[in-house]
PyMOL Python script that loads the backbone (N, CA, C, O; Angstrom):
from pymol import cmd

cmd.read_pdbstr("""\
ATOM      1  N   UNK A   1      -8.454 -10.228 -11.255  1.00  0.00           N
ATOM      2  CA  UNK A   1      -7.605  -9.406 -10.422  1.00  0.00           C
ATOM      3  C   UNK A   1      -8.413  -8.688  -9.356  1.00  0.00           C
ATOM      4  O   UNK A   1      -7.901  -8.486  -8.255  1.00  0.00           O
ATOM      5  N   UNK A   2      -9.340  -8.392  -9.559  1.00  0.00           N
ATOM      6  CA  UNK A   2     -10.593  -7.301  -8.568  1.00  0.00           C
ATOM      7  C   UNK A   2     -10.262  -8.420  -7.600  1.00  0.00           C
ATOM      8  O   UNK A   2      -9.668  -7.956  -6.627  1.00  0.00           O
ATOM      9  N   UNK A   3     -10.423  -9.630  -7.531  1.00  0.00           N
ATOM     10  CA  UNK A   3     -10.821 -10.304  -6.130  1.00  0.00           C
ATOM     11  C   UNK A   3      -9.952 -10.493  -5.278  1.00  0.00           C
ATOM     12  O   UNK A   3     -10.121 -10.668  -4.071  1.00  0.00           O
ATOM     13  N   UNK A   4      -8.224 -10.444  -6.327  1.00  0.00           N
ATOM     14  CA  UNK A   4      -6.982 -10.354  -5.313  1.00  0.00           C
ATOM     15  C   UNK A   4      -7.536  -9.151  -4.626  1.00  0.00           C
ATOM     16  O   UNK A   4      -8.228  -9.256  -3.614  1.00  0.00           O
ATOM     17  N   UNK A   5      -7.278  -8.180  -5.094  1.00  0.00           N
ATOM     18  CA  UNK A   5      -7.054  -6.364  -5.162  1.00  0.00           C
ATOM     19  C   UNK A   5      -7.748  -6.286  -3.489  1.00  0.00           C
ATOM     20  O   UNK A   5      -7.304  -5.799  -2.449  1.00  0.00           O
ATOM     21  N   UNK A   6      -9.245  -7.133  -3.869  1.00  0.00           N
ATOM     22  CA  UNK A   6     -10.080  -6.642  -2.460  1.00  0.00           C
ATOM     23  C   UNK A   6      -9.685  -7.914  -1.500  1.00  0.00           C
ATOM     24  O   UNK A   6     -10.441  -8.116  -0.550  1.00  0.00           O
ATOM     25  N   UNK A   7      -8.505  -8.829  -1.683  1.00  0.00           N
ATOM     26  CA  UNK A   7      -8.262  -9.073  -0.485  1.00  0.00           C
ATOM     27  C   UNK A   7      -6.588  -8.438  -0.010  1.00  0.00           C
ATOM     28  O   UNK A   7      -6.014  -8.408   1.079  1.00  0.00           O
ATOM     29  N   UNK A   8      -6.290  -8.099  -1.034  1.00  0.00           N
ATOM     30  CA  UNK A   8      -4.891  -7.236  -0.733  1.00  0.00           C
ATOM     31  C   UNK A   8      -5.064  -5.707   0.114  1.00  0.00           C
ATOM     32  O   UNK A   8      -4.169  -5.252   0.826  1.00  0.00           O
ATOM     33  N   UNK A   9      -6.368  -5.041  -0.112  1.00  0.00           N
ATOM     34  CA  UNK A   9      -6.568  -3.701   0.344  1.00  0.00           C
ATOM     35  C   UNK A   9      -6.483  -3.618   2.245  1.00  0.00           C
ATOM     36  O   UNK A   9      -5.840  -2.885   2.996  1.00  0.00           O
ATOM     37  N   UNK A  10      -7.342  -4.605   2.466  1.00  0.00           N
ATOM     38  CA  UNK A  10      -7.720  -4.882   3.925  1.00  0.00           C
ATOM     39  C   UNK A  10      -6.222  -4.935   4.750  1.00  0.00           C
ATOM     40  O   UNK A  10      -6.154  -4.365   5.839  1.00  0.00           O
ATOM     41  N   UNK A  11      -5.427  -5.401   4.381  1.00  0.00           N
ATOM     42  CA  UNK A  11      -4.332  -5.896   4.851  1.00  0.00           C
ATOM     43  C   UNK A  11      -3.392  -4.497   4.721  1.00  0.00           C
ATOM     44  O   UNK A  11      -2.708  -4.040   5.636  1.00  0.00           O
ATOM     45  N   UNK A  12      -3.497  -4.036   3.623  1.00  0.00           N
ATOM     46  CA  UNK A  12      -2.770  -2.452   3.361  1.00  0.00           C
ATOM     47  C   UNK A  12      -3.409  -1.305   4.184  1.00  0.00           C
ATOM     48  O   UNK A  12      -2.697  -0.314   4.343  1.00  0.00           O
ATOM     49  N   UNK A  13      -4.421  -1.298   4.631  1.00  0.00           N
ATOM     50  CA  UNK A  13      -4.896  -0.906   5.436  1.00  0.00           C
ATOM     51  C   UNK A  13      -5.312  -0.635   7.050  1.00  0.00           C
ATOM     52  O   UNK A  13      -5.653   0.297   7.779  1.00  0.00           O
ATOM     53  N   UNK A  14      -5.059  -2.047   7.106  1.00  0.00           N
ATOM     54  CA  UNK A  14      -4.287  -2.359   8.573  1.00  0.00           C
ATOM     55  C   UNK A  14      -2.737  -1.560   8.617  1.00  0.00           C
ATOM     56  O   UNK A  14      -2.479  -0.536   9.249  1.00  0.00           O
ATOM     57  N   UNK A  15      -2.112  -2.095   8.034  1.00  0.00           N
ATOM     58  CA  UNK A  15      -0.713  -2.164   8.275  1.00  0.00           C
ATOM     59  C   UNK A  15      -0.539  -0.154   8.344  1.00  0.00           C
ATOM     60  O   UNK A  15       0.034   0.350   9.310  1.00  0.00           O
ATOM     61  N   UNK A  16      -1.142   0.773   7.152  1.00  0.00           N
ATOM     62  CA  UNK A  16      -1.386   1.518   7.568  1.00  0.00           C
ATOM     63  C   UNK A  16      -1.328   2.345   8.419  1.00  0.00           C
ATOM     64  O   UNK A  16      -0.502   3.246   8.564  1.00  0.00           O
ATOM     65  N   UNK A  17      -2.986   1.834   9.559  1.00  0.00           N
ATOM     66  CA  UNK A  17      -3.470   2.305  10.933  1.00  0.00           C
ATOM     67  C   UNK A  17      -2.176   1.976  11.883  1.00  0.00           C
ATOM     68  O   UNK A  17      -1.921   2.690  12.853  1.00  0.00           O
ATOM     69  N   UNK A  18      -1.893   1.571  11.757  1.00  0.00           N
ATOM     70  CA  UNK A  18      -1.127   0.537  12.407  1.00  0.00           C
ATOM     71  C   UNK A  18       0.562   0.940  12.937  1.00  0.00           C
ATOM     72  O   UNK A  18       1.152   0.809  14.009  1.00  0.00           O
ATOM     73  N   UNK A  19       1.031   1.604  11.290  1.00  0.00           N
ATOM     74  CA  UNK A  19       1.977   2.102  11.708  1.00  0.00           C
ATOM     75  C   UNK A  19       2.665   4.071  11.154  1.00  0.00           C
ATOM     76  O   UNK A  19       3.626   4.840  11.201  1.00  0.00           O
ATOM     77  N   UNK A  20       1.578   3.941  10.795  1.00  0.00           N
ATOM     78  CA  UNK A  20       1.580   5.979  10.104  1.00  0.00           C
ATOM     79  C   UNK A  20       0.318   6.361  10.814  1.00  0.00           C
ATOM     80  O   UNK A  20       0.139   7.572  10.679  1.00  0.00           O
ATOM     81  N   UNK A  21      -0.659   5.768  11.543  1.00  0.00           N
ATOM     82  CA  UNK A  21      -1.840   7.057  11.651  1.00  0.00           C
ATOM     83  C   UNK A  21      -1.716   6.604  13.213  1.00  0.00           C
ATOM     84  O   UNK A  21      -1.638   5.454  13.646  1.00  0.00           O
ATOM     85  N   UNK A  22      -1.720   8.005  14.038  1.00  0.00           N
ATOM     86  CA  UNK A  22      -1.541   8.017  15.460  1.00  0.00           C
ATOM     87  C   UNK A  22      -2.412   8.405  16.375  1.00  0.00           C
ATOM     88  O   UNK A  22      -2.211   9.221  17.275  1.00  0.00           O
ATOM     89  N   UNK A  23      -3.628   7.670  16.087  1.00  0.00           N
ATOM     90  CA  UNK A  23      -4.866   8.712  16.691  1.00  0.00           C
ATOM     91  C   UNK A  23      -5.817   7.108  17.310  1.00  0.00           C
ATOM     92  O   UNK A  23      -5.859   5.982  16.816  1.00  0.00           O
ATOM     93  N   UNK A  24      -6.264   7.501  18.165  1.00  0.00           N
ATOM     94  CA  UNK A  24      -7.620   6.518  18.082  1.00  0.00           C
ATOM     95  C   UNK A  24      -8.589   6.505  17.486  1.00  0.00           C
ATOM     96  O   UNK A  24      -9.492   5.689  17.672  1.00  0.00           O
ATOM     97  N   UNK A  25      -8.595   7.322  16.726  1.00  0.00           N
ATOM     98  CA  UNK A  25      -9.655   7.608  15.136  1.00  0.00           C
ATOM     99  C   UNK A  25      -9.903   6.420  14.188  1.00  0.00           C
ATOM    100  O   UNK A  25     -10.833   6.146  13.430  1.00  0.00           O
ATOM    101  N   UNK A  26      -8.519   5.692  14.559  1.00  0.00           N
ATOM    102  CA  UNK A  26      -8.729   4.825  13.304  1.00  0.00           C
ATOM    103  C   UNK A  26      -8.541   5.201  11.951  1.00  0.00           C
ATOM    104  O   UNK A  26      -7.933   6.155  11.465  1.00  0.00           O
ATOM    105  N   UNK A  27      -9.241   4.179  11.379  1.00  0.00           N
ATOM    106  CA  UNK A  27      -9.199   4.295   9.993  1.00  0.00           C
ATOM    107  C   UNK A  27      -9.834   5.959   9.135  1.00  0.00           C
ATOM    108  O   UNK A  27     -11.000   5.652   8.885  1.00  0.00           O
ATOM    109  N   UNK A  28      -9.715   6.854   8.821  1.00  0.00           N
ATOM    110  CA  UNK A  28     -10.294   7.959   8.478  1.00  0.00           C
ATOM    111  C   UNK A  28      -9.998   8.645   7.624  1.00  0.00           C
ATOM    112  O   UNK A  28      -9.886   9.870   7.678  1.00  0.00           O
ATOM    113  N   UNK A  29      -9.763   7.676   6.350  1.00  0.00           N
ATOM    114  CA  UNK A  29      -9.365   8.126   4.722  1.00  0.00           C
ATOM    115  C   UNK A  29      -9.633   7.159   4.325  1.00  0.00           C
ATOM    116  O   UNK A  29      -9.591   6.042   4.840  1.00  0.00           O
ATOM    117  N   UNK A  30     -10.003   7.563   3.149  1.00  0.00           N
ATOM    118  CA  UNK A  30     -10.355   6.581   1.912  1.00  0.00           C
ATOM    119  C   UNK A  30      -9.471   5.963   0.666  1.00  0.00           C
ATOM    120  O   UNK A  30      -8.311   6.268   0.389  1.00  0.00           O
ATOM    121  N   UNK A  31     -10.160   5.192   0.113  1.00  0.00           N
ATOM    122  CA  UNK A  31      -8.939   4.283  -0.912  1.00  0.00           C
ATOM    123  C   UNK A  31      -8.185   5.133  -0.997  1.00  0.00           C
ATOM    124  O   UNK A  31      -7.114   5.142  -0.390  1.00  0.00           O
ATOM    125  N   UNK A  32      -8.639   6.167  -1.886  1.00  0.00           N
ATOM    126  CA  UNK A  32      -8.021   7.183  -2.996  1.00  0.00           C
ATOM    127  C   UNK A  32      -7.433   8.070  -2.238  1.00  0.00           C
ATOM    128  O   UNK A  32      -6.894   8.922  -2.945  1.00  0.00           O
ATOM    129  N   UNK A  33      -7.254   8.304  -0.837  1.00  0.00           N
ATOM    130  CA  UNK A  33      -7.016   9.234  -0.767  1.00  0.00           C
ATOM    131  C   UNK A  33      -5.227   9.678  -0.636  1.00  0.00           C
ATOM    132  O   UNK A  33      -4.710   8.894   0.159  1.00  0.00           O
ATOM    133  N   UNK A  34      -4.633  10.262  -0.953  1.00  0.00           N
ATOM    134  CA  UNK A  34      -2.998  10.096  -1.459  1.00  0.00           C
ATOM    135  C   UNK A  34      -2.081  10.076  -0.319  1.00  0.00           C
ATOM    136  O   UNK A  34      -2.115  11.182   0.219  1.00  0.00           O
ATOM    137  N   UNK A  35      -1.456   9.458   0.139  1.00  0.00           N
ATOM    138  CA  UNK A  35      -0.861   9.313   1.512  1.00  0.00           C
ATOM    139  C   UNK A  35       0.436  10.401   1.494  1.00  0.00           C
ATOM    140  O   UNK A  35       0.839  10.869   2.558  1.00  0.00           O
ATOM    141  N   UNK A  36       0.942  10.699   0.441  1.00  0.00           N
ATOM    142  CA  UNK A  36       1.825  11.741   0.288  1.00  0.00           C
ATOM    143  C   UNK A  36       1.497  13.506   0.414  1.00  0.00           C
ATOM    144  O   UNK A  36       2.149  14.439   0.882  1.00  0.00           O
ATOM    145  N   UNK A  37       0.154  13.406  -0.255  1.00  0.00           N
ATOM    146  CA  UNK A  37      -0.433  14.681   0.026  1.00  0.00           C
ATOM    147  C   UNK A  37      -0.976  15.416   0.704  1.00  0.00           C
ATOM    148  O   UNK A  37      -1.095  16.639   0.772  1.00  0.00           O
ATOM    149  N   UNK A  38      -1.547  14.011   1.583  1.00  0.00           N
ATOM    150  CA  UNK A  38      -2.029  13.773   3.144  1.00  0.00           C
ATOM    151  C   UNK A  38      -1.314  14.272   3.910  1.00  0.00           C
ATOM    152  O   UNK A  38      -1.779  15.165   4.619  1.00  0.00           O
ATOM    153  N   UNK A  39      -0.228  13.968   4.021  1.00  0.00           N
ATOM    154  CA  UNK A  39       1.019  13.671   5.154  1.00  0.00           C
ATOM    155  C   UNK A  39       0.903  12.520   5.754  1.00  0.00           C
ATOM    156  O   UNK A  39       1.493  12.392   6.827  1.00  0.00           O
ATOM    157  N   UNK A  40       0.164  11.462   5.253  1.00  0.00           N
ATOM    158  CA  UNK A  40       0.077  10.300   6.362  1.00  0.00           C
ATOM    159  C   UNK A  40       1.344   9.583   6.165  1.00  0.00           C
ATOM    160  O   UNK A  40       1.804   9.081   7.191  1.00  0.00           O
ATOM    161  N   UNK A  41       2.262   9.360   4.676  1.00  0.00           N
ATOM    162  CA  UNK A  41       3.548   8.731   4.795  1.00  0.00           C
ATOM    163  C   UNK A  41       4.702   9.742   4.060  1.00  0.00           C
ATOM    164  O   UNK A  41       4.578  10.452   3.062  1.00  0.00           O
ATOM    165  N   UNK A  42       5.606   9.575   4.746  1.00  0.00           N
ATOM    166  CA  UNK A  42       6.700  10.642   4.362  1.00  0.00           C
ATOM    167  C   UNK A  42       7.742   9.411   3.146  1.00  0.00           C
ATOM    168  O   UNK A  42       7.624   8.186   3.178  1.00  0.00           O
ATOM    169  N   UNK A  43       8.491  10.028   2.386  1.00  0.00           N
ATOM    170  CA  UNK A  43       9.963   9.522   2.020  1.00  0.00           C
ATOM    171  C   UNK A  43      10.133   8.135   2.626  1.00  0.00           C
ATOM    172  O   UNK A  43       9.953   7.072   2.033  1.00  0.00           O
ATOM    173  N   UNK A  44      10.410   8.256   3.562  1.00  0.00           N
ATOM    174  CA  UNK A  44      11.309   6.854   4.840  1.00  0.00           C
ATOM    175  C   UNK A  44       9.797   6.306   5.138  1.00  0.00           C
ATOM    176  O   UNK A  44       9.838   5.158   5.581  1.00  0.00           O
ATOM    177  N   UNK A  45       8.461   6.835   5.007  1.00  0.00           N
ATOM    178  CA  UNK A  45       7.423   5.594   4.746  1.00  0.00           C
ATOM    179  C   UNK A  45       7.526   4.781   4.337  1.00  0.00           C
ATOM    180  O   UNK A  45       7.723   3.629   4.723  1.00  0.00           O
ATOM    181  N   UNK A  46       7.359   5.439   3.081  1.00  0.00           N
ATOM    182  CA  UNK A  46       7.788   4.465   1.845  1.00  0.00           C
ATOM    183  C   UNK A  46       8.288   3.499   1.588  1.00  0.00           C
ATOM    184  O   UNK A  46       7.897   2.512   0.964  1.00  0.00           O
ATOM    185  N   UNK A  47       9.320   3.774   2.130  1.00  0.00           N
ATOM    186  CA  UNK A  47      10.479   2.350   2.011  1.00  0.00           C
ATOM    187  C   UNK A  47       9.989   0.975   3.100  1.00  0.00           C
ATOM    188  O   UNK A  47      10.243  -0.214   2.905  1.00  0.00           O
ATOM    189  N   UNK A  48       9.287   1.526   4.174  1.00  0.00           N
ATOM    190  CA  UNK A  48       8.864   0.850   5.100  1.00  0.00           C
ATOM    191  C   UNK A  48       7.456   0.584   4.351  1.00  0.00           C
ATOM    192  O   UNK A  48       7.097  -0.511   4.787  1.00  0.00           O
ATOM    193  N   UNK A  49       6.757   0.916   3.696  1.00  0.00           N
ATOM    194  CA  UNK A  49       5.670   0.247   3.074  1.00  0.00           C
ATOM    195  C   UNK A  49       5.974  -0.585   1.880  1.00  0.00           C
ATOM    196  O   UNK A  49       5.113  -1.267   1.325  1.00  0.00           O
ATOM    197  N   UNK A  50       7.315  -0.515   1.461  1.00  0.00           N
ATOM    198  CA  UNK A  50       8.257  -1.461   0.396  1.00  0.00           C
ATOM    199  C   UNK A  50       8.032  -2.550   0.881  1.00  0.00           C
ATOM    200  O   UNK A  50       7.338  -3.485   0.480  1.00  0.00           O
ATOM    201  N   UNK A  51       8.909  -2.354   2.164  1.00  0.00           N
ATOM    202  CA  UNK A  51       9.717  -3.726   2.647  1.00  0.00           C
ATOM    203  C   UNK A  51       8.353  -4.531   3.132  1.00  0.00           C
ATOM    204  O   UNK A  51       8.418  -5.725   2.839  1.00  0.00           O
ATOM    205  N   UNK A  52       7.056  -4.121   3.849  1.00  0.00           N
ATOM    206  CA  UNK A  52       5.855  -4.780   4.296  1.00  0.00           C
ATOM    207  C   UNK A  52       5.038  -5.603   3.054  1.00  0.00           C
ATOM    208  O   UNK A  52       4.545  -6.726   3.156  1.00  0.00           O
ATOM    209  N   UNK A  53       5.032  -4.805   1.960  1.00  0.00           N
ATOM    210  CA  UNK A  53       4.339  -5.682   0.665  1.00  0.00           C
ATOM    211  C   UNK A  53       5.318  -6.654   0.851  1.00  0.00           C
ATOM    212  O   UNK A  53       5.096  -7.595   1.613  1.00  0.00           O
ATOM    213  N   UNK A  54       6.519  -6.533   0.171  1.00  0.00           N
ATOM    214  CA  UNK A  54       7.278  -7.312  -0.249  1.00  0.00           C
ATOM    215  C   UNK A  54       7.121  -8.586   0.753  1.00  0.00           C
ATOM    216  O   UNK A  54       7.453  -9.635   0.199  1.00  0.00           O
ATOM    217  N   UNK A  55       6.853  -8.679   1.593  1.00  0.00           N
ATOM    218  CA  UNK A  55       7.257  -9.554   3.153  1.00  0.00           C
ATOM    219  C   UNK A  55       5.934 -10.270   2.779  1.00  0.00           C
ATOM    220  O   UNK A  55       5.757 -11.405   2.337  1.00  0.00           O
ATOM    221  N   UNK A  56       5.159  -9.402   3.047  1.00  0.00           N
ATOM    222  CA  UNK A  56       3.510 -10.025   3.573  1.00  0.00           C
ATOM    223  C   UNK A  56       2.684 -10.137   2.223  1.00  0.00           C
ATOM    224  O   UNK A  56       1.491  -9.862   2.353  1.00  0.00           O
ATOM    225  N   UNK A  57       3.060 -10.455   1.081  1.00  0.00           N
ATOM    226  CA  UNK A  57       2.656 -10.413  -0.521  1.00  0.00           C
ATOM    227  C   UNK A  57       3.741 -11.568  -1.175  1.00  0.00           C
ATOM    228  O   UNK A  57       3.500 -12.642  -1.724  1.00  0.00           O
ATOM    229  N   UNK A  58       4.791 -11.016  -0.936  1.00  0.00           N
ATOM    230  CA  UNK A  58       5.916 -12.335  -1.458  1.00  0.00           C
ATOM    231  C   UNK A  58       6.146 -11.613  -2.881  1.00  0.00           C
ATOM    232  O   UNK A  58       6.551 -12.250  -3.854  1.00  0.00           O
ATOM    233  N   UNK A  59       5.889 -10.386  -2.924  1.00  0.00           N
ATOM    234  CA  UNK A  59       6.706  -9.990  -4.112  1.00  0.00           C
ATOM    235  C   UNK A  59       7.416  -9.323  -4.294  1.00  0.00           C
ATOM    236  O   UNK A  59       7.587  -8.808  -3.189  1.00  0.00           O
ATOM    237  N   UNK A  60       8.553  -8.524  -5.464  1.00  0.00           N
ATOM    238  CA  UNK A  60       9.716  -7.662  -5.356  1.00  0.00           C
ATOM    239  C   UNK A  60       9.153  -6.269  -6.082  1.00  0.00           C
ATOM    240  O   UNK A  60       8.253  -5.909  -6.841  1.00  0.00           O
ATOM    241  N   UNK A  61      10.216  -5.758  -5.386  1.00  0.00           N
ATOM    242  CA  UNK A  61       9.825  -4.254  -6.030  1.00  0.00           C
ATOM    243  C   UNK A  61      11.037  -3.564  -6.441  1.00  0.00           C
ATOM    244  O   UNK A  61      12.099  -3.373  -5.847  1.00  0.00           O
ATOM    245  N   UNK A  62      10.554  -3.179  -7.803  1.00  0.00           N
ATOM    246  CA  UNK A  62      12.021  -2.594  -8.359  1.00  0.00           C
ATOM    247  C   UNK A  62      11.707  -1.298  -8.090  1.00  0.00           C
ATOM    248  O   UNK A  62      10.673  -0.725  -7.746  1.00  0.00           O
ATOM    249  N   UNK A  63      13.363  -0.799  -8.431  1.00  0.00           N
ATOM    250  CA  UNK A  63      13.431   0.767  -7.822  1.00  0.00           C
ATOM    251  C   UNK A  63      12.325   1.468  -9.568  1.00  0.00           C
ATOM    252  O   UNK A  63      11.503   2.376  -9.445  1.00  0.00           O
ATOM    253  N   UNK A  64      12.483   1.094 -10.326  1.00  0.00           N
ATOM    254  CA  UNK A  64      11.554   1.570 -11.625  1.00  0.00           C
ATOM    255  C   UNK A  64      10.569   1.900 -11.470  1.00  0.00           C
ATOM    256  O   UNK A  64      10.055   2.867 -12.034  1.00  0.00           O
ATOM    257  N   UNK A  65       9.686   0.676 -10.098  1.00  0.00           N
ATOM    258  CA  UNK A  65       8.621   0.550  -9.825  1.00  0.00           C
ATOM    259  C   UNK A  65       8.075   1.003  -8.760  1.00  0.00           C
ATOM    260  O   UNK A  65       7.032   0.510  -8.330  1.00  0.00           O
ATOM    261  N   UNK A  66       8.961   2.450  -7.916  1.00  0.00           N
ATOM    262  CA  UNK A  66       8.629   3.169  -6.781  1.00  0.00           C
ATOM    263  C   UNK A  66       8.260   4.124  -7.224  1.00  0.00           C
ATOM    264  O   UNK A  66       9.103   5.018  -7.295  1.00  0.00           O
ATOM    265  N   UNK A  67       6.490   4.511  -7.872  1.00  0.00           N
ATOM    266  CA  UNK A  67       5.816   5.749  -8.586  1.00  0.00           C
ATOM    267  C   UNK A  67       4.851   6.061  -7.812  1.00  0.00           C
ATOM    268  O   UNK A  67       4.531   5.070  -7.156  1.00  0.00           O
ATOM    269  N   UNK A  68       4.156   7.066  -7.540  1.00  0.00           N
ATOM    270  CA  UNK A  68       2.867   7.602  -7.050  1.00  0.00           C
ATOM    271  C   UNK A  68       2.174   6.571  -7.551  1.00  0.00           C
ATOM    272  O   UNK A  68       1.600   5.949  -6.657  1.00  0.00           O
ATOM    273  N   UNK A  69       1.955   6.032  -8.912  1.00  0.00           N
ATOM    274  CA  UNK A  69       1.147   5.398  -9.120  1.00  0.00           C
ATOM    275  C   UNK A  69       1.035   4.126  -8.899  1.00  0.00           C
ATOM    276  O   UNK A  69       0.403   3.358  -9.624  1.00  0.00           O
ATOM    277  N   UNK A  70       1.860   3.706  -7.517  1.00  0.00           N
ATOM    278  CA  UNK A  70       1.851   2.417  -7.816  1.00  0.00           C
ATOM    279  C   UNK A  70       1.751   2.793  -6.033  1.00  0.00           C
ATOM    280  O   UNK A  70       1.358   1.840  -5.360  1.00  0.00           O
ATOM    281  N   UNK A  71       1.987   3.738  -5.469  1.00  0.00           N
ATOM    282  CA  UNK A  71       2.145   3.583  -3.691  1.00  0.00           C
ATOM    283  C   UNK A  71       1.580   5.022  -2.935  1.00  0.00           C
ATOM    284  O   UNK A  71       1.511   5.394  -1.764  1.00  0.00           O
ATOM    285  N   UNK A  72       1.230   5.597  -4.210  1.00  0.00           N
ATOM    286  CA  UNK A  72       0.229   6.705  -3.050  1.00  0.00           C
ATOM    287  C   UNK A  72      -1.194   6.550  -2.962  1.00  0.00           C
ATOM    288  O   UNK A  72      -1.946   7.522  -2.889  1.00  0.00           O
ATOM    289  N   UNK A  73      -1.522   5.562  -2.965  1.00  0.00           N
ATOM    290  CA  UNK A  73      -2.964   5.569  -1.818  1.00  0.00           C
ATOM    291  C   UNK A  73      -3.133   3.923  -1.931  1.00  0.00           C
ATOM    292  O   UNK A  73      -2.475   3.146  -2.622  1.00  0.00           O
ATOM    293  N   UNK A  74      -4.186   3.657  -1.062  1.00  0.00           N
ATOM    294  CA  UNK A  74      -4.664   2.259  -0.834  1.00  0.00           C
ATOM    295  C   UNK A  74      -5.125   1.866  -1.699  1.00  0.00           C
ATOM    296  O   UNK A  74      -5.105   0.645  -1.850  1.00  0.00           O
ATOM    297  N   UNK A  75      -5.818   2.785  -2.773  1.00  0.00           N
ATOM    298  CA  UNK A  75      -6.308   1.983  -3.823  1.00  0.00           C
ATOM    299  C   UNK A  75      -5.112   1.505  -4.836  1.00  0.00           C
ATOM    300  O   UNK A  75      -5.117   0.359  -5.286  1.00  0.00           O
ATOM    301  N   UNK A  76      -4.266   2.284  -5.110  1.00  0.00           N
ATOM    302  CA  UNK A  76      -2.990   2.329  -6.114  1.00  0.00           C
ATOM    303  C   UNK A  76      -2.627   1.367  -5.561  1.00  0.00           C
ATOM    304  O   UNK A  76      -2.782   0.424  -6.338  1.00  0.00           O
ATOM    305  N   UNK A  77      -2.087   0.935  -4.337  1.00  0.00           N
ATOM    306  CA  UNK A  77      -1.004  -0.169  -3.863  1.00  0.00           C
ATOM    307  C   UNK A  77      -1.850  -1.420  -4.193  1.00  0.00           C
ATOM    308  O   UNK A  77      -1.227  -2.304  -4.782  1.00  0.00           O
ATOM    309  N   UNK A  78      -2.875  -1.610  -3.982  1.00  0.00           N
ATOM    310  CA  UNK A  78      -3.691  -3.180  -3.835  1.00  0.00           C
ATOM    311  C   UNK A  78      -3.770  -3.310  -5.121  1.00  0.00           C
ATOM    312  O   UNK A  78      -3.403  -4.409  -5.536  1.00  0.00           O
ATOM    313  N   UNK A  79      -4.232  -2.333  -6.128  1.00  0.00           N
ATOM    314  CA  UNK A  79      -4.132  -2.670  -7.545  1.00  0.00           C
ATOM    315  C   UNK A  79      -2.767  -3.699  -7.959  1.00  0.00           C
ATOM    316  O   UNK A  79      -2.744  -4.860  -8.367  1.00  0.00           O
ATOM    317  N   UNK A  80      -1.253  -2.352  -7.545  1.00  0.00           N
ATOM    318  CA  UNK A  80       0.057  -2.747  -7.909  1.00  0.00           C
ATOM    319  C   UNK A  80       0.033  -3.721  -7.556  1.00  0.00           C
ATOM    320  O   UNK A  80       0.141  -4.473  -8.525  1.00  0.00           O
ATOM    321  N   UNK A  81      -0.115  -4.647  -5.999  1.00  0.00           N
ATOM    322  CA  UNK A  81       0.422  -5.701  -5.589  1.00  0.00           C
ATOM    323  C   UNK A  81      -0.656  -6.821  -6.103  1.00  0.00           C
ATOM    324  O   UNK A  81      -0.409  -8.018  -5.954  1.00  0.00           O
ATOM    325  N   UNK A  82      -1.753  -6.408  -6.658  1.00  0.00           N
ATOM    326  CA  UNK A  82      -2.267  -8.098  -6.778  1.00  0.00           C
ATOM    327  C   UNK A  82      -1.772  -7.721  -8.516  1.00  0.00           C
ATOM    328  O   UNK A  82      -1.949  -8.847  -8.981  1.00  0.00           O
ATOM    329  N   UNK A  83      -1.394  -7.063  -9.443  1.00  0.00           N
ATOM    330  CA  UNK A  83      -1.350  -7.241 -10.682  1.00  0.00           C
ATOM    331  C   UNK A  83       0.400  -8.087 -10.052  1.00  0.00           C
ATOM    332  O   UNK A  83       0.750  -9.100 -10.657  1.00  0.00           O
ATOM    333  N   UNK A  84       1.067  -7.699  -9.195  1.00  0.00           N
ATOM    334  CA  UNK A  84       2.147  -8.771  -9.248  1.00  0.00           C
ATOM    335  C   UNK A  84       2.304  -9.678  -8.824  1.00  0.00           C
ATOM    336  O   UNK A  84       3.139 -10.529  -9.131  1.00  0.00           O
ATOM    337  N   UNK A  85       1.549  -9.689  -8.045  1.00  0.00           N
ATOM    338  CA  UNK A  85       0.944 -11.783  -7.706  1.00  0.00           C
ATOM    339  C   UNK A  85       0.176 -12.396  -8.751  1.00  0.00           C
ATOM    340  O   UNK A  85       0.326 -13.615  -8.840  1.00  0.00           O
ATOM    341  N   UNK A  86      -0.943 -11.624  -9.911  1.00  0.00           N
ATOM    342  CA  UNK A  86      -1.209 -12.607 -10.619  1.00  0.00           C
ATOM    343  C   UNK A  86      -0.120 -12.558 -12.157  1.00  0.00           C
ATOM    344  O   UNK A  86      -0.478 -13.139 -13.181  1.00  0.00           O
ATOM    345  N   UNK A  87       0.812 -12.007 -12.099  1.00  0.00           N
ATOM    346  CA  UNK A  87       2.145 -11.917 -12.732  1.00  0.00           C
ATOM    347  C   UNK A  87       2.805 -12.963 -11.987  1.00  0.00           C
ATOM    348  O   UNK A  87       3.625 -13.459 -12.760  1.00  0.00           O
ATOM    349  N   UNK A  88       2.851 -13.526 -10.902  1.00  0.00           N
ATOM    350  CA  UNK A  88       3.553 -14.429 -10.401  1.00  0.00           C
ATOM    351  C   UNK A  88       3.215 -15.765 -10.544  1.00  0.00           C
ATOM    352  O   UNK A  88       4.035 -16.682 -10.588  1.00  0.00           O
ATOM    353  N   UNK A  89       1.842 -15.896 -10.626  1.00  0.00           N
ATOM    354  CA  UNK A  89       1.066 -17.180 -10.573  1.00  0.00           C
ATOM    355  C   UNK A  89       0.819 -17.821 -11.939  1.00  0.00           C
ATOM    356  O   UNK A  89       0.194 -18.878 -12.021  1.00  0.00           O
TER     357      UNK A  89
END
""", "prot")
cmd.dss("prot")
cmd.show_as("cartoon", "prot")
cmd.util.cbc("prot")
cmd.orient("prot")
């Protein structure tokens, strides 16, 4: 799973910069660091960081399965999404 995880992170990370952080700073948090506590994603993030795994991963997400621990930080999400791709495979 580590080798999904570190190619799932890069991509969660982009998407990210990309569409919650508004700076030319770039990238300027770390795995761990909690996107909720941050302020980098609100509520209505969320759902928009749903629908992007789901799309660009090919997997589903149940409402059971919308926890801090599974979508507040980069490290939590790449974990969640490659344990459900190699659940898929």
């Amino acid at each position: 799973m580590a080798l999904e995880t570190t190619s799932v992170a890069p991509k969660i990370r982009d998407y990210i910069a990309e569409n919650f952080l508004f700076s030319d700073q770039g990238y300027g948090y770390g795995d761990d660091t909690s996107f909720l506590e941050e302020g980098i994603i609100d509520s209505l993030g969320i759902i928009e960081l749903v629908a992007f795994v789901e799309k660009a991963f090919g997997i589903s997400v149940s409402d059971s399965e919308l926890l801090p621990d599974n979508f507040d930080s980069v490290a939590k999400l790449s974990a969640y999404v490659a344990g459900k791709m190699e659940k898929a495979s």
